[in-house]
C-alpha positions as CSV (number, residue, x, y, z in Angstrom):
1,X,48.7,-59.0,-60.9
2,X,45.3,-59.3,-59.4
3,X,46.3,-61.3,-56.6
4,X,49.3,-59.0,-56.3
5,X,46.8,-56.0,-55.6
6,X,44.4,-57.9,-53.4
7,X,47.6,-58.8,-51.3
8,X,48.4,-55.0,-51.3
9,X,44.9,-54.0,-49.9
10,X,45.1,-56.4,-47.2
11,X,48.2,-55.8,-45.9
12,X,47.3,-52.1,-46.4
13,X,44.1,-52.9,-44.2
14,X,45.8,-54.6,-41.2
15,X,48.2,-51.1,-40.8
16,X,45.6,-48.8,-40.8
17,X,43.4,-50.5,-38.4
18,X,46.2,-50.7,-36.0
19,X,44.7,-47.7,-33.7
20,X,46.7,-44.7,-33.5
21,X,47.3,-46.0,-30.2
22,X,45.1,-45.4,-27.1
23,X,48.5,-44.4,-25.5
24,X,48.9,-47.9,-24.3
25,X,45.9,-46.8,-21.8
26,X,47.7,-43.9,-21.3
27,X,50.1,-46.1,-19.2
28,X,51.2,-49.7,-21.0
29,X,53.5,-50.6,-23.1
30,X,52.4,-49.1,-26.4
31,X,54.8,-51.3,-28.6
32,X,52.4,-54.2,-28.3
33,X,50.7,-54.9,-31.6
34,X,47.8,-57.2,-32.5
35,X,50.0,-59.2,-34.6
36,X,52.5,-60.4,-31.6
37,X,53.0,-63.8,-30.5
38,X,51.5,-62.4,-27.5
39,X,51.9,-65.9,-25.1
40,X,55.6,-66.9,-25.8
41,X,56.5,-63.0,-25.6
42,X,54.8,-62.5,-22.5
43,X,56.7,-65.6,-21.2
44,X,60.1,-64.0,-22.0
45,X,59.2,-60.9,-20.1
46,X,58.6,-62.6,-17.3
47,X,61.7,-64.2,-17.5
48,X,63.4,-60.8,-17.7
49,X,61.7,-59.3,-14.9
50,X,62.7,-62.3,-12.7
51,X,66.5,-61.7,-14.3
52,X,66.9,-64.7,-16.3
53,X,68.4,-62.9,-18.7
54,X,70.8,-65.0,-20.6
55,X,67.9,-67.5,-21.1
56,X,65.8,-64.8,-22.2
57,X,68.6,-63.7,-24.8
58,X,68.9,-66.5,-26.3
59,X,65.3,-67.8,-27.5
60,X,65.2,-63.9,-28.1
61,X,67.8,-63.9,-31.2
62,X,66.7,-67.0,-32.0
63,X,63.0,-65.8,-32.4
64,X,64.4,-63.1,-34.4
65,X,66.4,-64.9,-37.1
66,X,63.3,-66.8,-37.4
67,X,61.0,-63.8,-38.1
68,X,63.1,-62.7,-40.5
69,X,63.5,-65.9,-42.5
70,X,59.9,-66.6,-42.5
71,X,59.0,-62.7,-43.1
72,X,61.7,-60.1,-43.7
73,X,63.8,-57.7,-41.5
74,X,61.5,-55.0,-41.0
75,X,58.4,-57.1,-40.6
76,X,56.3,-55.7,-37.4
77,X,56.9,-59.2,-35.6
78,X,60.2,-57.6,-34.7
79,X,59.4,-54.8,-32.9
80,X,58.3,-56.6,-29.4
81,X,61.1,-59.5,-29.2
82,X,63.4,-56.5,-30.5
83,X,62.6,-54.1,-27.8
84,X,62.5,-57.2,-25.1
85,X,66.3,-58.3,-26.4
86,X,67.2,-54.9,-25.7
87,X,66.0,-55.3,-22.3
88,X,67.6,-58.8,-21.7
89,X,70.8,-57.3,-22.7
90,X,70.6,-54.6,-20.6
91,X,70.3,-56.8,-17.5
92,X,73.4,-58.2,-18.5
93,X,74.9,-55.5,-18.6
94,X,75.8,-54.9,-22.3
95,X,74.5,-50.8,-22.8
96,X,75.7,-50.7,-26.2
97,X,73.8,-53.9,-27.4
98,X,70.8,-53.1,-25.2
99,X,71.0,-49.7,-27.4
100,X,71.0,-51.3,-31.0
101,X,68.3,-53.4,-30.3
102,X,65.9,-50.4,-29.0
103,X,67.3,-48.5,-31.7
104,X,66.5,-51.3,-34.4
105,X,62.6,-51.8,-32.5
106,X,62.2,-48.3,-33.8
107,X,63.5,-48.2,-37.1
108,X,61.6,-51.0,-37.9
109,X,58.2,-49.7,-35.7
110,X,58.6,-46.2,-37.5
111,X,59.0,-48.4,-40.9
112,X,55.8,-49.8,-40.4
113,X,53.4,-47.3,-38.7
114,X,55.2,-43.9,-39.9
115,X,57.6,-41.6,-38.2
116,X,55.5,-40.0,-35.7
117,X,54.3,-43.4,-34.6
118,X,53.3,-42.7,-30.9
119,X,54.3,-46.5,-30.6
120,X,57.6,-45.8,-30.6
121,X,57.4,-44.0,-27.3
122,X,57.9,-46.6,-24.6
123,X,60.7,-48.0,-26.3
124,X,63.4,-44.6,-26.8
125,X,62.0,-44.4,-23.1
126,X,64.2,-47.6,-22.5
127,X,66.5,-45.8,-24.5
128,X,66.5,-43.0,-22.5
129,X,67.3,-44.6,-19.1
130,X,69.6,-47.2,-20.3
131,X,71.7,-44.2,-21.7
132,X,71.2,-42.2,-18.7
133,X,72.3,-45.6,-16.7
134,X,75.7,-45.2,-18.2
135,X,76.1,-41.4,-17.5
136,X,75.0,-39.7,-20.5
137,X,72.5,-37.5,-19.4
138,X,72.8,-35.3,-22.6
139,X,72.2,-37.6,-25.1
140,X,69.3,-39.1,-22.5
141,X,67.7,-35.8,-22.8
142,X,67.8,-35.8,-26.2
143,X,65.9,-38.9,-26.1
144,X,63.2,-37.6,-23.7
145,X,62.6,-34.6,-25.8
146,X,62.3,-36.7,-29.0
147,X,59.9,-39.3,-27.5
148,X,57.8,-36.0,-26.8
149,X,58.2,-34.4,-30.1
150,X,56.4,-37.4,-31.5
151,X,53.5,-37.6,-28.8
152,X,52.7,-33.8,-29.9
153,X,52.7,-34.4,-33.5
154,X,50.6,-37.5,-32.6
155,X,48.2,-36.2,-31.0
156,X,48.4,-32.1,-31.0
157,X,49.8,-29.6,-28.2
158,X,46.0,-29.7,-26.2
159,X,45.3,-33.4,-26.5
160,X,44.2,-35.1,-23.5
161,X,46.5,-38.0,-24.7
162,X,49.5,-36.0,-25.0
163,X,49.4,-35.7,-20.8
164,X,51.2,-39.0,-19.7
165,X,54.4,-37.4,-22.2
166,X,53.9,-34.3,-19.9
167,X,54.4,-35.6,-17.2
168,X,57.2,-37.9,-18.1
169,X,59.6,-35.5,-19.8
170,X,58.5,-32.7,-16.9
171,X,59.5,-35.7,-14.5
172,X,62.9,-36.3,-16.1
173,X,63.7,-32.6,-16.0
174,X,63.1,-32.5,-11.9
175,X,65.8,-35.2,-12.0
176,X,68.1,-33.8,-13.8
177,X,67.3,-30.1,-12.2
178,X,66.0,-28.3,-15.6
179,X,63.2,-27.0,-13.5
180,X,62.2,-24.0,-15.6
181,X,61.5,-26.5,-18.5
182,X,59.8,-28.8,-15.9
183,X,57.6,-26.2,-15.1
184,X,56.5,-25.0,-18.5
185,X,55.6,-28.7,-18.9
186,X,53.0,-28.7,-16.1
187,X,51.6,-25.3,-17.2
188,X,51.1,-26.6,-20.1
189,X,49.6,-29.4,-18.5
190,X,47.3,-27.3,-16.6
191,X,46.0,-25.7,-19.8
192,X,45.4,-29.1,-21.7
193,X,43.1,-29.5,-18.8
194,X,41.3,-25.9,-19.1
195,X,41.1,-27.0,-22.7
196,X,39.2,-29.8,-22.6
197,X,36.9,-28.6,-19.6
198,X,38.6,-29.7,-16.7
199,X,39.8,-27.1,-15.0
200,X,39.2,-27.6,-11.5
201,X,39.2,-31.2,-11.2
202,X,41.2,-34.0,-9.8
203,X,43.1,-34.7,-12.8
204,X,44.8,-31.4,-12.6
205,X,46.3,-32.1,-9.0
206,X,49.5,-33.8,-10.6
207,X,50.3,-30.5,-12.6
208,X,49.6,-28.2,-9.7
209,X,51.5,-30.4,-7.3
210,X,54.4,-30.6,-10.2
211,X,54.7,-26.8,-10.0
212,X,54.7,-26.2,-7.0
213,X,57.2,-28.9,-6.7
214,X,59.3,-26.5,-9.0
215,X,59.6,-23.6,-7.1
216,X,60.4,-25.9,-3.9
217,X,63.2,-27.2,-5.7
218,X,64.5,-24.2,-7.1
219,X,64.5,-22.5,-3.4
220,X,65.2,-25.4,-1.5
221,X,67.7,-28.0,-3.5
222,X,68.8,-31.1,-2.4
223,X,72.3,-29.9,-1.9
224,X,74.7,-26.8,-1.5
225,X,74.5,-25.1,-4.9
226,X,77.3,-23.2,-3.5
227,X,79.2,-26.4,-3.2
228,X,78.8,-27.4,-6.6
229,X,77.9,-24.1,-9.3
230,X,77.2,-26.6,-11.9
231,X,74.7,-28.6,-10.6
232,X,71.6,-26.7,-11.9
233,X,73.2,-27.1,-15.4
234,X,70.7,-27.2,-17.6
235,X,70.5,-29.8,-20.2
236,X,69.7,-28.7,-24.1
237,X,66.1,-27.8,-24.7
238,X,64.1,-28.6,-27.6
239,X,62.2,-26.4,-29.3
240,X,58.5,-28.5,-28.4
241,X,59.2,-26.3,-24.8
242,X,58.4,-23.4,-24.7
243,X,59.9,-21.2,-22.3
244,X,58.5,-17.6,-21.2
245,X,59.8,-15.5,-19.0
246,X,57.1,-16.2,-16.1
247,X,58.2,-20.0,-16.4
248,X,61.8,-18.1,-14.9
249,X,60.3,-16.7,-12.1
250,X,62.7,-17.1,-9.3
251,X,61.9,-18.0,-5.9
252,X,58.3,-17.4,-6.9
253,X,56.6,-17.8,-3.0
254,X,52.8,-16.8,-4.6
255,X,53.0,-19.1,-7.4
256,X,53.8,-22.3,-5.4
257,X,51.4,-21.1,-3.0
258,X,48.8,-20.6,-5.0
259,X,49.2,-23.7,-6.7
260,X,48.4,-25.7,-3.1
261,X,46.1,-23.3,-2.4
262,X,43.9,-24.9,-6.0
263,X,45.2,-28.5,-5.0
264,X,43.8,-27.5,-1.0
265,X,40.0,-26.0,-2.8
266,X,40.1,-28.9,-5.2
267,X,40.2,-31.7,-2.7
268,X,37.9,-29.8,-0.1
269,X,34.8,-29.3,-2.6
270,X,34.2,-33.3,-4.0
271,X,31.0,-34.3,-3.6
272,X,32.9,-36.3,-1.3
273,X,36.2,-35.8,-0.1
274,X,38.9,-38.3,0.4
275,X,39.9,-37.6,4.0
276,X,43.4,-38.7,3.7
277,X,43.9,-36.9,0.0
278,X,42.9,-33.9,1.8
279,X,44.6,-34.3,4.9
280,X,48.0,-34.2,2.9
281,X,46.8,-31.6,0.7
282,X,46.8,-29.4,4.0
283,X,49.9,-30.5,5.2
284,X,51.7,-30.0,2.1
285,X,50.6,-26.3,2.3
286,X,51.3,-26.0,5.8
287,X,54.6,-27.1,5.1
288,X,55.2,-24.6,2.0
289,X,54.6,-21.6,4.5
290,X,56.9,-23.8,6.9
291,X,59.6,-23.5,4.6
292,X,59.2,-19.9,3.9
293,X,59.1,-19.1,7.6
294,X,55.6,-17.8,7.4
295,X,54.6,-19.5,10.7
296,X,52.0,-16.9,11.4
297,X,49.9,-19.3,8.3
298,X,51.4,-22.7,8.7
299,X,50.7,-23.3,12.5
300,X,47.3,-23.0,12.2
301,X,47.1,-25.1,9.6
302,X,49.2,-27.5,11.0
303,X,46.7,-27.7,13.8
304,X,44.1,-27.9,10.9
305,X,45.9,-31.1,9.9
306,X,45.8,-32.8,13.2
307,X,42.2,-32.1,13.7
308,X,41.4,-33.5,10.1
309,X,43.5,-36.5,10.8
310,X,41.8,-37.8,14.2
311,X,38.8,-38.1,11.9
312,X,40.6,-40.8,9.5
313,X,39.8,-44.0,11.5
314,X,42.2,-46.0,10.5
315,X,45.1,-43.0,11.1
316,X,46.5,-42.6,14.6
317,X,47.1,-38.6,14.7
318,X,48.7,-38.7,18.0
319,X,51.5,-41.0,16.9
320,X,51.2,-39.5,13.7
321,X,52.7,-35.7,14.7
322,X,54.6,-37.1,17.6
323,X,57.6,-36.2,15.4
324,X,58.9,-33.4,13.5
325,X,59.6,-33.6,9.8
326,X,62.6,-33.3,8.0
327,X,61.1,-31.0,5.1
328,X,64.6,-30.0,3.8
329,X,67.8,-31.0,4.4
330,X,70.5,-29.7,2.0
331,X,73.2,-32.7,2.2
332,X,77.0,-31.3,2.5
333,X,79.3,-32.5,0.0
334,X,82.4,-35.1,1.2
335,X,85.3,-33.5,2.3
336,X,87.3,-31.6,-0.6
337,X,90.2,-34.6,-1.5
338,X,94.3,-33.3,-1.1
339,X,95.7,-32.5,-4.3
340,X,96.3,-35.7,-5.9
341,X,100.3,-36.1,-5.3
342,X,99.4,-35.6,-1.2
343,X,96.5,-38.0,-1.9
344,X,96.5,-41.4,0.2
345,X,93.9,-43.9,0.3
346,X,90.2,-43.4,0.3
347,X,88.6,-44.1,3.6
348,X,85.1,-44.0,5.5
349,X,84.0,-41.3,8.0
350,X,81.3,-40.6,10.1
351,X,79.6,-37.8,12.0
352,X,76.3,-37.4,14.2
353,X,74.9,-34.5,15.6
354,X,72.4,-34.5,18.4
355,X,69.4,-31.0,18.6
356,X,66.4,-30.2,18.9
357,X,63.5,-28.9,16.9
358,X,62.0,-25.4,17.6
359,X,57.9,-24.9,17.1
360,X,59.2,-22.9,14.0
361,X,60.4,-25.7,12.4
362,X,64.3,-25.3,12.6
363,X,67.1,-27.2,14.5
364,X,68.7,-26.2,17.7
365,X,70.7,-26.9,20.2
366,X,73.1,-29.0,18.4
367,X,75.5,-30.8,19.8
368,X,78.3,-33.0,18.2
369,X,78.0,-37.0,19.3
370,X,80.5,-38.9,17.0
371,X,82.9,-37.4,14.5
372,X,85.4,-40.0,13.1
373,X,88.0,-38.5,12.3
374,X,87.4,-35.5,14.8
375,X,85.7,-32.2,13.1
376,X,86.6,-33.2,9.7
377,X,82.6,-32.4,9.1
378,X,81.1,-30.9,12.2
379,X,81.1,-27.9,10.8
380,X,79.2,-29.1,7.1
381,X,77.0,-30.9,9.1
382,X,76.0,-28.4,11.2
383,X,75.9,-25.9,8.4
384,X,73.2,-28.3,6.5
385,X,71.0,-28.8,9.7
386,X,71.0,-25.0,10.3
387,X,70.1,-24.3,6.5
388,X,67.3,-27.3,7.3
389,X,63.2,-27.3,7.7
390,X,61.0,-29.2,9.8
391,X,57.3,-30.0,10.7
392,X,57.2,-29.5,14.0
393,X,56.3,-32.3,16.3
394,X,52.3,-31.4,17.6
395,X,50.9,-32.1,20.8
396,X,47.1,-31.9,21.2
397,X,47.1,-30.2,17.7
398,X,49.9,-27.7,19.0
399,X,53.3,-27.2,17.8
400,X,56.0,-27.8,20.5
401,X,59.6,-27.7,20.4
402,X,61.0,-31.3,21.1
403,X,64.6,-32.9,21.9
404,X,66.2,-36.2,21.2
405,X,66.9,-35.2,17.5
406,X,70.5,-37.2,15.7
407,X,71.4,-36.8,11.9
408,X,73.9,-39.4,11.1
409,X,75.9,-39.2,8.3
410,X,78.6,-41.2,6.9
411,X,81.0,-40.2,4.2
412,X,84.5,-40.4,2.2
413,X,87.6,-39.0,2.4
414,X,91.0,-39.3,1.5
415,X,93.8,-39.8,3.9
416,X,97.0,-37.5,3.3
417,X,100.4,-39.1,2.9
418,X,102.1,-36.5,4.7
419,X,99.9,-37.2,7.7
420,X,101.3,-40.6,8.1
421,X,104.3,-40.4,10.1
422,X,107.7,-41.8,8.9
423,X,108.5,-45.5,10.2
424,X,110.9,-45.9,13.3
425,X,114.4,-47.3,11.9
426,X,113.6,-50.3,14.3
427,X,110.8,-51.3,11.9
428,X,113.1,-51.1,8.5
């Protein structure tokens, strides 16, 4: 019995000196435990990451059966070579398995180091993007938002490790276009900040950057929303997010603007600037008023810019602004297909449209140079570059309008049968 107990303690020990977890350095891979077979494991990764994946699969299960003969099924041994199977098999393109073994990494991680076991993290991550790799954004999501649950009940709602989960669920929002979750997430970012004394520091440019990045994508998306009504869908939201009126703020101008103004002040009063971090922070104001049209602020900023960037020494500024930039450019959808009985075979088109770009930062003068098949998407195309935004090209630090400008775009369409013409009776 005595030995029993002692047995008890010590195994009790080794689990509650496992650290909470430094979240993995904020970064790493937080799975990693001080009881791994740490060389042969970090062997196999390799071996994933340069896609030897069968090879890696195989001393994988076989590592595992032996873990659990020599130890048991939920022995922490498990949860590395678990989560690493799950990537092997994922290479090789087996979702389902990949699934079961992340799943099984975090039964047996939550087994070991409790439900709310920040370790767990990285790995429903992988489970996250392998089910988002096979279309299922909904159940992805629900992933994302779990992974964070478990960071806040880790660490609490203001803890300075809680930030990397932030950022990674308010990340995985932007893609999937929740962006009045995403930007609670970096609001709340900005006050974990305020709450441990750093307002007004160079950690806090991400979240400022992330909400202004918010408001862009709301007013500008990637694509016609008119096209495509369901595209700003948003997914399921847990109840960790907490969503407020302000955070639904549409087209909020002054919100985005005043978040790069902070990111502008922040980067301008370091001891000692970084040239090229502030150089960018200008231009990506510049380019906010661009966008809203206010040229009366972003042309002199603009000028701004080019005078801060013939400072940088290693940074040519006359080559540099030569251009204009594409700041937005709302790509047009394929060509709507015939209804499916008219419906011949799927073929490849193309269009390019020659213009110019104004001082104010918008095309002109367009002009069609190919369209294969002939104004099947002229109109789209020129539809998306008139809807479009641009830095305009500078010269000596002043905006000019410039020629010379081509968007090419290639796309898909269907053919209609009852375009094809009926055979000669000579060809029968």
């Amino acid at each position: 019995m005595k030995t029993y107990r002692l047995k008890l303690v010590a195994v009790l020990l080794v689990v509650l000196c496992v650290p909470a977890l430094a979240w993995a350095d904020q970064t790493g891979d937080a799975s990693t435990r001080v009881f791994e077979s740490g060389g042969e494991l970090d062997e196999i990764d390799a071996q994933i990451e340069a896609t030897e994946y069968q090879e890696a699969n195989r001393v994988l299960e076989s590592m595992i059966v032996g873990i659990e003969d020599r130890e048991h099924r939920y022995h922490p041994d498990l949860v590395r070579p678990l989560t690493l199977l799950g990537d092997a098999l994922r290479g090789l393109g087996d979702a389902p398995g990949a699934l079961d073994a992340y799943q099984r990494a975090i039964h047996v991680d939550r087994v070991n180091f409790g439900l709310y076991s920040p370790g767990q993290v990285s790995i429903v991550y992988k489970e996250a993007d392998t089910l988002r790799s096979v279309g299922d954004l909904q159940e992805a999501t629900k992933r994302e938002e779990y992974a964070y649950e478990v960071l806040q009940k880790a660490f609490g709602v203001h803890g300075n490790q809680l930030l990397p989960g932030v950022y990674h669920l308010a990340d995985w929002y932007e893609k999937t276009y929740n962006i009045f979750a995403a930007r609670a997430l970096y609001e709340h970012a900005v006050r974990i900040y305020e709450a441990n004394g750093q307002a007004g520091s160079l950690e806090m440019l991400p979240a400022l950057r992330g909400l202004a990045s918010t408001y862009r994508l709301e007013r500008f998306p990637p694509f016609y929303v008119g096209d495509d009504s369901s595209a700003f869908a948003e997914s399921s939201i847990s109840s960790t997010v907490d969503l407020k009126a302000s955070h639904m703020r549409i087209n909020n101008f002054a919100a985005g603007e005043h978040a790069l103004q902070q990111v502008v002040r922040i980067l301008s009063t370091q001891p000692e600037p970084d040239s090229k971090a502030l150089l960018q922070g200008v231009l990506d104001l510049a380019d906010w008023y661009m966008l809203f049209e206010k040229f009366s602020r972003a042309l002199p900023l603009y000028t701004h810019a080019f005078e801060l960037s013939e400072e940088i020494e290693d940074m040519d500024a006359v080559a540099y602004f030569a251009q204009p930039k594409m700041l937005h450019f709302p790509v047009p959808r394929d060509p709507n297909p015939p209804p499916i009985d008219n419906r011949g075979e799927e073929l490849k088109g193309q269009i390019e449209i020659g213009y110019a770009v104004s001082v104010r930062g918008a095309a002109i003068e367009m002009v069609t140079l190919v369209s294969e098949p002939e104004g099947l998407m002229d109109y789209k195309l020129r539809k998306s570059l008139r809807a479009s935004r641009f830095r305009p090209a500078l010269l000596d630090g002043e905006a000019i309008d410039i020629s010379d400008q081509s968007h090419r775009l290639e796309f898909s369409y269907f053919e209609k049968k009852s375009d094809k013409t009926a055979p000669d009776a000579d060809d029968i």
